[in-house]
C-alpha positions in Angstrom: 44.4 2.0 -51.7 43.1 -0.1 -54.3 44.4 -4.0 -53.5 44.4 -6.6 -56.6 42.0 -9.5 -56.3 43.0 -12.5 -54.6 41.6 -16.0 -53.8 40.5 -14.6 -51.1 39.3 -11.3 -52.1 37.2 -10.0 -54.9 38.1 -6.5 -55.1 35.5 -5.2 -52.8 35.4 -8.0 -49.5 37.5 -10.4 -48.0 36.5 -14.1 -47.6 37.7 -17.4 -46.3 39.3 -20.5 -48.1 35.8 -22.2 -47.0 32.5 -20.8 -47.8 30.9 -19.5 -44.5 27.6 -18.0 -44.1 27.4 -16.2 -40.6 25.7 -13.2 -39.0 22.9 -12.5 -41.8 20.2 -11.0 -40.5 18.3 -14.3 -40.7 20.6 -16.0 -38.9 21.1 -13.5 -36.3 17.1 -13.5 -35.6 16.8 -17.6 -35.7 19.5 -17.5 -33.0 18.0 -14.3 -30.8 14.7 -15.9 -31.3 15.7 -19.7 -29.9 18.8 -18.9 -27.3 19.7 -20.7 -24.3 22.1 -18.5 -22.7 24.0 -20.5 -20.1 25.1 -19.0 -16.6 27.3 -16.0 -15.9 28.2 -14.3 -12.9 27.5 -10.6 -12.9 31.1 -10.1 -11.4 33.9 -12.1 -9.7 36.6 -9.6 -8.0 40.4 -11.3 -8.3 43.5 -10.0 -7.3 45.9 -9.5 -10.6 48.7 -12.0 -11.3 52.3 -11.3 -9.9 54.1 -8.9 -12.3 56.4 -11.5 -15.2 59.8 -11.5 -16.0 61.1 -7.9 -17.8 62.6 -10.4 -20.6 63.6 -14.3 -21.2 66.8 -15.0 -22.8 67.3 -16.6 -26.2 65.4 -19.9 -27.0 63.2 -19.6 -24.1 59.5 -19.1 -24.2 57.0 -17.8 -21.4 53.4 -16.9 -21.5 51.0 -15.8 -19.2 47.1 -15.1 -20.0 45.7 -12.2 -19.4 42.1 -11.8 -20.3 40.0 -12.9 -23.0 42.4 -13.4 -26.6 44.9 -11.2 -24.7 48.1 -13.5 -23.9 51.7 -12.0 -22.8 53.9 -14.1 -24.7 57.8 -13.7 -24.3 60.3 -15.5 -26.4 64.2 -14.8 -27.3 64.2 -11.3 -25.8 61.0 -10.0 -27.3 58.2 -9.4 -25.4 54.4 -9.4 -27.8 50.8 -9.1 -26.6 48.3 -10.3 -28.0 44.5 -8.6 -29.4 45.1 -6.6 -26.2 42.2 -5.6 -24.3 42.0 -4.0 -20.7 38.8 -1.8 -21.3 35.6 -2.5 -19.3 33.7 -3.2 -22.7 34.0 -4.4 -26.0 31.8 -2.1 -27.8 31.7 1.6 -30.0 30.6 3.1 -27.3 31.4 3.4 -23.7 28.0 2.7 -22.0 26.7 0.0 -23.6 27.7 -3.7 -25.3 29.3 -6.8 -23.7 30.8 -5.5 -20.0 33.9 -7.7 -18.5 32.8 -10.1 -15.7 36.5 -10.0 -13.7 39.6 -7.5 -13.8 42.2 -8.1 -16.7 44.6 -10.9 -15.1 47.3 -8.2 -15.0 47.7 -4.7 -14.1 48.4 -2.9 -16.9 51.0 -1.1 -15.0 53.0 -4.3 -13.8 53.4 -4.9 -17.8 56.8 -5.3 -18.8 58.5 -3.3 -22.2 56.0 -4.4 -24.6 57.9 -4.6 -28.1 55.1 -6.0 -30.3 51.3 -6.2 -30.8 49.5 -8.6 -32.7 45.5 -8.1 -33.8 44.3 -10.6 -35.3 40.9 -8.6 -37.1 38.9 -5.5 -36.3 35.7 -6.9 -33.7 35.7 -4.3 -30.7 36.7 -7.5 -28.4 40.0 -7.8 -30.3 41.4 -4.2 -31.7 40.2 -2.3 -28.5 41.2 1.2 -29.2 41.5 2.4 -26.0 43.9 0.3 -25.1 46.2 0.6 -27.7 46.6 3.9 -27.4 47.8 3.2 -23.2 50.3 0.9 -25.2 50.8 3.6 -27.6 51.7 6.1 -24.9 53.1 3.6 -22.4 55.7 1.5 -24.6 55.6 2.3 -28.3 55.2 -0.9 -29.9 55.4 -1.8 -33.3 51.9 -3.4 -34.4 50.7 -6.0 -36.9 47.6 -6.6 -38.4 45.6 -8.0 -41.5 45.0 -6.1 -44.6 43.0 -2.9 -44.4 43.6 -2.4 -40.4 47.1 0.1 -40.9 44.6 3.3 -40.9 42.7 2.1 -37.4 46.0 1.3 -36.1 47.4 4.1 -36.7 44.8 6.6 -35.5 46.1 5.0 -32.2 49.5 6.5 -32.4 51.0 2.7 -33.2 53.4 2.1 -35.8 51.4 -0.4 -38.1 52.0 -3.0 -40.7 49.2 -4.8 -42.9 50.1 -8.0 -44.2 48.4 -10.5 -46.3 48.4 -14.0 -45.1 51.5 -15.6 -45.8 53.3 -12.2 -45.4 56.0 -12.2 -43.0 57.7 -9.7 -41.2 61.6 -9.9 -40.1 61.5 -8.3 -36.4 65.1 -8.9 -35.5 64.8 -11.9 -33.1 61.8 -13.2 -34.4 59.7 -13.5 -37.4 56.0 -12.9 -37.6 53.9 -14.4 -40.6 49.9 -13.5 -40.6 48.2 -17.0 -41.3 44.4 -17.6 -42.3 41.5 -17.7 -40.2 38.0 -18.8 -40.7 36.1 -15.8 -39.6 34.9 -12.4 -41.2 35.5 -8.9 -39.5 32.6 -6.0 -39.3 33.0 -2.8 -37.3 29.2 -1.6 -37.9 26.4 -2.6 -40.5 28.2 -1.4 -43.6 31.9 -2.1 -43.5 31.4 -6.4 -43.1 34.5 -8.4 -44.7 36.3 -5.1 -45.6 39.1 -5.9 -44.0 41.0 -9.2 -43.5 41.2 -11.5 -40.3 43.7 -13.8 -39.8 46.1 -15.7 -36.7 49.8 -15.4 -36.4 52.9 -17.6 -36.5 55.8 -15.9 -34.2 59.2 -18.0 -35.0 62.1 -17.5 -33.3 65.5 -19.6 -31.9 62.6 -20.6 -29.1 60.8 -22.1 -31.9 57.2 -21.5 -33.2 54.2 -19.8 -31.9 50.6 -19.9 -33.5 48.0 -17.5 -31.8 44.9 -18.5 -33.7 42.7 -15.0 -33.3 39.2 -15.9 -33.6 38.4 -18.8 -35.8 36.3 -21.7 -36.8 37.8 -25.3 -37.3 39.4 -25.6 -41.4 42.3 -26.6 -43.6 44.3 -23.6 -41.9 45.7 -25.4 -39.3 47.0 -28.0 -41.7 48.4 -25.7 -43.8 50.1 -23.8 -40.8 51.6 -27.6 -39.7 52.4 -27.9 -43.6 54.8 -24.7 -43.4 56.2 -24.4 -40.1 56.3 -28.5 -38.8 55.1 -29.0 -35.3 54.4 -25.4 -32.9 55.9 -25.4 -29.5 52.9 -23.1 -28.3 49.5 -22.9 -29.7 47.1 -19.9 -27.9 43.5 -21.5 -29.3 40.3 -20.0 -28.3 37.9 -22.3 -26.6 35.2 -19.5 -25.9 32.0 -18.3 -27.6 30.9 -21.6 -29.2 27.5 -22.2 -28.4 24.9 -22.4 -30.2 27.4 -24.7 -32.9 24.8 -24.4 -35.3 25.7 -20.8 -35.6 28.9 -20.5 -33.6 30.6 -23.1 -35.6 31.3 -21.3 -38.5 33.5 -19.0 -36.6 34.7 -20.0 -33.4 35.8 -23.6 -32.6 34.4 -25.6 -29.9 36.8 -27.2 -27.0 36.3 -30.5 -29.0 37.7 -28.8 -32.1 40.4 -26.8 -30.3 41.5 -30.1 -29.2 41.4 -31.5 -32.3 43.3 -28.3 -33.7 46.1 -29.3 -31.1 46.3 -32.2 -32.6 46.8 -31.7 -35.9 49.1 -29.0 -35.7 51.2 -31.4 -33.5 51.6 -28.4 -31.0 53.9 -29.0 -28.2 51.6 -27.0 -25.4 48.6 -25.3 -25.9 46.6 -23.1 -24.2 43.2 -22.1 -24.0 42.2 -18.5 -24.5 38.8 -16.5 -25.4 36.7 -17.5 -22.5 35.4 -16.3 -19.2 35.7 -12.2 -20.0 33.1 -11.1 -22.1 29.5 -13.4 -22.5 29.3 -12.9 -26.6 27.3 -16.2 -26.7 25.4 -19.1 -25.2 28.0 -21.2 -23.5 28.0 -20.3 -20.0 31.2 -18.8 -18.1 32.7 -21.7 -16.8 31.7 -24.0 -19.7 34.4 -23.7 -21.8 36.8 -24.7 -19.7 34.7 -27.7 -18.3 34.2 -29.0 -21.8 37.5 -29.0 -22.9 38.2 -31.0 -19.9 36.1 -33.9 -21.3 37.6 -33.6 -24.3 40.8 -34.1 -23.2 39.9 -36.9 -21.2 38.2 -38.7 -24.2 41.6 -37.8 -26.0 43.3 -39.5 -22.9 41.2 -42.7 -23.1 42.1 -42.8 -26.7 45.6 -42.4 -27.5 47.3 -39.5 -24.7 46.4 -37.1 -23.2 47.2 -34.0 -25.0 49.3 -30.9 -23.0 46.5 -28.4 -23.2 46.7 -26.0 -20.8 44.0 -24.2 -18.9 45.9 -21.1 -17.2 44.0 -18.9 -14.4 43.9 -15.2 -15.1 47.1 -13.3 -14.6 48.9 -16.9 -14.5 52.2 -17.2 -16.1 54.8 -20.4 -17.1 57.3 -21.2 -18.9 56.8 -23.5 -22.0 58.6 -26.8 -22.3 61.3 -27.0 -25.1 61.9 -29.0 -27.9 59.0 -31.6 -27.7 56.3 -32.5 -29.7 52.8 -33.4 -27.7 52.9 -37.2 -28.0 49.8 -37.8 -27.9 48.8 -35.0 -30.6 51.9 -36.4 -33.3 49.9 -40.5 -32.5 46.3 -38.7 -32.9 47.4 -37.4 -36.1 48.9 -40.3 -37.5 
């Protein structure tokens, strides 16, 4: 399919609205050649989460994390997933690549009807093949995705839709709209940029709901506050963000996931893409620890923002109708 050049596409590769050199092969050696990996255990066995709700009712919102990007989100009926991954690795192959350090959060069978995936690009530790096809064969969702992923997709058995960002879809209860991301996609050596990444905007009687993907700190989320005013749930990754010279390009740090929060004026947020697979320097449990500072430097400052921190398998139900006051006083 031949697609017409864009502002962010030139006919051949996809590109951000900043410009963002990452993963050349002098990059890659700099960082291989100067890493200091921080601590991971090899393995920590934990019993799953209790099994959520089949459905919520109109105007209500629930999420639980799962693993990784992979968040249960349930909203007005309509039950979405997203980058889901319940494999052992994150790789082409099956016996090598980045191995999980702890079970998914939930069972895959304690799932409920899963109506709707989002992928947010094509990096094995976000469109994990093997488990889309379990959804595939298990529920039959419909499946959305940016530009040049329908043909993956559907080698899965999934119904898929490519969009563009700013594309929406009409879903019945909700309304999905794929939204930029400051990142780049690659599946091996030759196909880098050749499809688009992106985040989603889920919008519904329960309000809105961003799931950023994978993505480093830019306009985007202004532009996302610009069109849909403030989100009542924001799932920002917090993972992966060590070393910042390198990482920063593409993956926001805790202090810039908080800062994200803030300017999108989100009601809750929560912190996903940590504490799964070690794809970088920050240690397991760092994430989580340094968004903690941040928030308390937040505190100190203004208020402390609603940023939640869930444990795997963990579940609640998001707070209606309000605006994080201290995110809408950091922002003015």
């Amino acid at each position: 399919m031949t697609r017409a050049a864009s502002d962010h596409f030139d006919g051949k590769r996809f590109h951000n609205q900043e410009t963002t050199e990452h993963g050349g092969f002098g990059l890659l050696l700099k960082w291989a050649l100067n890493r200091e990996p921080g601590p991971w255990r090899s393995w920590t066995d934990a019993e799953p989460g209790p099994p959520p709700p089949a459905r919520v009712g109109p105007g209500e919102l629930r999420v639980t994390y799962v693993n990784h990007a992979t968040a249960l989100v349930q909203m007005d009926g309509v039950n979405l997933l997203t980058d889901p991954i319940w494999s052992e690795r994150c790789s082409p192959v099956g016996f090598a690549g980045p191995r999980r350090v702890r079970p998914p959060g939930l069972r895959f069978e304690d799932l409920p009807p899963i109506d709707l995936v989002l992928v947010s690009h094509n990096h094995y530790d976000h469109l994990d093949v093997p488990t889309l096809r379990r959804l595939h064969a298990a529920h039959g969702p419909r499946a959305l995705a940016p530009l040049g992923n329908r043909r993956l997709l559907e080698r899965t058995g999934l119904r898929a839709d490519e969009l563009d960002w700013w594309d929406a879809v009409d879903l019945g209860a909700v309304t999905a709209t794929l939204v930029p991301a400051k990142h780049f996609s690659s599946r091996s050596v030759r196909d880098r940029d050749r499809t688009l990444w992106g985040g989603f905007v889920v919008t519904g009687a329960a309000g809105a709901v961003y799931f950023a993907g994978d993505t480093g700190f830019g306009p985007h989320f202004a532009q996302i506050r610009e069109r849909f005013g403030p989100v009542r749930l924001a799932l920002l990754p917090i993972g992966a963000f060590r070393p910042t010279w390198f990482m920063s390009r593409v993956h926001v740090s805790p202090d810039e996931a908080v800062r994200a929060h803030q300017v999108l004026e989100a009601g809750t947020s929560v912190g996903i893409h940590f504490g799964t697979f070690r794809l970088a320097d920050d240690g397991q449990d760092e994430p989580p620890a340094r968004l903690e500072q941040a928030l308390r430097e937040a505190e100190a400052a203004s208020a402390r923002p609603r940023f939640w921190v869930l444990g795997f398998g963990e579940g609640r139900d998001v707070p209606a109708g309000e605006v994080d006051s201290g995110a809408a006083r950091a922002r003015r």
